[in-house]
C-alpha positions as CSV (number, residue, x, y, z in Angstrom):
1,X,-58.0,138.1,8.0
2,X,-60.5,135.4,8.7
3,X,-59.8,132.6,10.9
4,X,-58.4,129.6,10.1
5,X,-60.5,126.5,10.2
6,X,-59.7,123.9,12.6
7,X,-59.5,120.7,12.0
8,X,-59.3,119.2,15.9
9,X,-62.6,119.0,17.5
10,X,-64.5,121.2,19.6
11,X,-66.2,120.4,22.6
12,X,-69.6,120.7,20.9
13,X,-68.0,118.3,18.4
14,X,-67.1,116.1,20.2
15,X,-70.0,115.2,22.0
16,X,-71.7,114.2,19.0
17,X,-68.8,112.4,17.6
18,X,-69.2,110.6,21.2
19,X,-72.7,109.5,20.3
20,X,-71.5,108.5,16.8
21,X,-69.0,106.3,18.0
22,X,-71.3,104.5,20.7
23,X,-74.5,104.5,18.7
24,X,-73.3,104.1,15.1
25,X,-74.8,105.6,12.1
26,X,-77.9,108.1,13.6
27,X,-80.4,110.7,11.9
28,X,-79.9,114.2,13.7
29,X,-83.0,113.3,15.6
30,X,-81.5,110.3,17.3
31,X,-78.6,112.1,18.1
32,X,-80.3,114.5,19.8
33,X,-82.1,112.1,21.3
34,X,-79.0,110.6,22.6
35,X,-77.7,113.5,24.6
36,X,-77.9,114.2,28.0
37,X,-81.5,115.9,28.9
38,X,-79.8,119.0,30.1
39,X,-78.2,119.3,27.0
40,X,-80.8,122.0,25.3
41,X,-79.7,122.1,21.8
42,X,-82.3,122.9,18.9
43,X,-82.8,120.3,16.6
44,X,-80.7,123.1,13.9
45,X,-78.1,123.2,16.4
46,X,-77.3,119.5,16.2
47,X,-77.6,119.5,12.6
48,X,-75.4,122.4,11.9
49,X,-72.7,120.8,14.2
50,X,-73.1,117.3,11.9
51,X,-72.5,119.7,9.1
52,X,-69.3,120.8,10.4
53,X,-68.3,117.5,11.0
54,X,-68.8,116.2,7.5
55,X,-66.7,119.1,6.3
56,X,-64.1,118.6,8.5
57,X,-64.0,114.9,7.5
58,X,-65.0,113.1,10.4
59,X,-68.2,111.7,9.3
60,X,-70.6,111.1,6.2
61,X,-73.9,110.9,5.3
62,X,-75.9,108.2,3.9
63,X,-79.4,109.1,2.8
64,X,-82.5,106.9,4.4
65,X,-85.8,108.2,2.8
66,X,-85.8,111.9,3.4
67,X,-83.3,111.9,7.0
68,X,-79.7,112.2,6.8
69,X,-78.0,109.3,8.4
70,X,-74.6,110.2,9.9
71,X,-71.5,107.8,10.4
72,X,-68.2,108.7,11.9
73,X,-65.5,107.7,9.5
74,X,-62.8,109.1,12.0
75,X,-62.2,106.3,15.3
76,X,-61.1,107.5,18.7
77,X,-57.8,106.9,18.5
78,X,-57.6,108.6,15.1
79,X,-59.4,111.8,16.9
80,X,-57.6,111.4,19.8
81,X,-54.3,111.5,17.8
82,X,-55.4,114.8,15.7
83,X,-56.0,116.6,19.4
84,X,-52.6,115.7,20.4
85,X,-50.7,116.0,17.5
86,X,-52.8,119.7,17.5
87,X,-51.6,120.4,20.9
88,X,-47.8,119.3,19.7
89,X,-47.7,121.9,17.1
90,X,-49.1,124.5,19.3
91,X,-47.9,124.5,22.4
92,X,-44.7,122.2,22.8
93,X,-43.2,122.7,19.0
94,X,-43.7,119.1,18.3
95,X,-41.6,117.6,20.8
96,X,-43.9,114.9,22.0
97,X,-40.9,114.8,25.1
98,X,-41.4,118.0,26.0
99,X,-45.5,117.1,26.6
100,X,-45.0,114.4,28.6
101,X,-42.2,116.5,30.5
102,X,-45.1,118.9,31.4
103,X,-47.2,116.1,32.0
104,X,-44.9,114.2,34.6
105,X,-44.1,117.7,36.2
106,X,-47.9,119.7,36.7
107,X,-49.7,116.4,37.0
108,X,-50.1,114.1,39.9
109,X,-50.1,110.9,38.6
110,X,-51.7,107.9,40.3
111,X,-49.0,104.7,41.2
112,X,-50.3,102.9,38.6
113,X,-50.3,105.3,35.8
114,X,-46.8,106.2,37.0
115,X,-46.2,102.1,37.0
116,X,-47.4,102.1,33.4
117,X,-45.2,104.8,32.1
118,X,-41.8,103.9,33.9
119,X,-42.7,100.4,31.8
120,X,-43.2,102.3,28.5
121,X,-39.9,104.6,29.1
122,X,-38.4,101.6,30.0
123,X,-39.4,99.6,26.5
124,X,-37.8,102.5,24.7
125,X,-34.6,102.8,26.7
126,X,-34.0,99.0,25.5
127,X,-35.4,99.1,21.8
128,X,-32.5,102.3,21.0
């Protein structure tokens, strides 16, 4: 049975979706251009991976002469929301109560983070 397609992001992804989002629309050779220097990926690679994107639905293509020119369609906080909605369904059977349970008890979190969410818990203690 072949896998199923996902629709988060992979790492790979999400690096390019990274220059998308800071650089705008970019051909495959200025996204390339963009990554780190240690980042060896073949011009193919990068374009392959923008490929993948488009199907998955987080950008588009314009055409400028004979380059591609890729925009991201999907923000960060609509990414950002996909991963953790992904990691709802998978691991904590969509109980967005039971992440942040597992987030307040295996992380340390810093006095203001912990400051921040006390204020947010709070909020929803009074709006019910």
């Amino acid at each position: 049975m072949p896998r199923k397609k996902s629709t988060t992001l992979a790492d790979s992804e999400l690096r390019l979706m990274e220059i998308l989002w800071n650089r705008g629309g970019s051909t495959v050779a200025e996204v390339l251009g963009a990554l780190p220097h240690d980042t060896h990926l073949a011009f193919n690679s990068v374009q392959t991976t923008l490929r993948i994107l488009e199907q998955k639905g987080y950008v588009r293509h314009t055409e400028a002469g004979r380059a591609f020119v890729y925009h991201a369609v999907v923000d960060r906080a609509q990414a950002s929301r996909s991963a953790v909605d992904a990691l709802l369904a998978r691991f904590f059977a969509n109980s967005p109560g039971e992440l942040a349970l597992n987030l307040v008890e295996n992380t340390k979190l810093d006095p203001q983070t912990r400051r921040r969410l006390l204020s947010k818990l709070a909020e929803f203690a009074e709006a019910e």
